[in-house]
C-alpha positions in Angstrom: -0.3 -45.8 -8.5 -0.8 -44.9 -12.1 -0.2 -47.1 -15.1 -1.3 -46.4 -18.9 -1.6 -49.1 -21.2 -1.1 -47.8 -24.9 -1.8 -49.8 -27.9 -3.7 -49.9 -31.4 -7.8 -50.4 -31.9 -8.8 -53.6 -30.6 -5.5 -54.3 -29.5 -6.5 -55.7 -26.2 -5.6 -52.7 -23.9 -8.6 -53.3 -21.4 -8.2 -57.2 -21.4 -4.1 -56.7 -20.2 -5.6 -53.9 -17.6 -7.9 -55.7 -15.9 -5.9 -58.8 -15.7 -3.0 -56.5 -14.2 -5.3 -54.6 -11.8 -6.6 -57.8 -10.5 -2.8 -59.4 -9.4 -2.4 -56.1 -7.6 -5.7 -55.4 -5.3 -9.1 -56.7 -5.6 -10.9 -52.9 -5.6 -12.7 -51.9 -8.9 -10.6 -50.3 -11.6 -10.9 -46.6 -12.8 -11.1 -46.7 -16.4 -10.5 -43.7 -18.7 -10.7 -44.1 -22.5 -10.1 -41.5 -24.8 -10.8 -41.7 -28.4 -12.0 -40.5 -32.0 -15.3 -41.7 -33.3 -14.4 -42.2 -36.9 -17.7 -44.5 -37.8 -20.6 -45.8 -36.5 -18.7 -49.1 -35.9 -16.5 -47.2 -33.8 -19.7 -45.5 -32.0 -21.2 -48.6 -30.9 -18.4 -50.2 -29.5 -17.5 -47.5 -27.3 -20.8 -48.0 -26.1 -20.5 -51.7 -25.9 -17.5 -51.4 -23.7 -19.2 -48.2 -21.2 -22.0 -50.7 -20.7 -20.0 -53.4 -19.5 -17.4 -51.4 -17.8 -19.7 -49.6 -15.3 
């Protein structure tokens, strides 16, 4: 099964993922993220959320 959550920056894509994944099976979720590094604020939160994710 394949499902794409689409929203805004910040918008709380991963959060309503996760918590979606979890009601279905209890195995570890794939993420894939795909975005435009505009600043460095941008920069370190994509590597903020690869820590954490992996």
């Amino acid at each position: 099964m394949k499902t794409l959550f689409i929203g805004g920056i910040k918008s709380g894509k991963s959060r309503n993922a996760e918590i979606y994944i979890k009601k279905l099976t209890n195995k570890k979720p794939l993420y894939l993220a795909t975005t435009q590094f505009i600043d460095d604020e941008m920069k370190a939160d994509c590597k903020t959320f690869s820590t954490i994710k992996t």
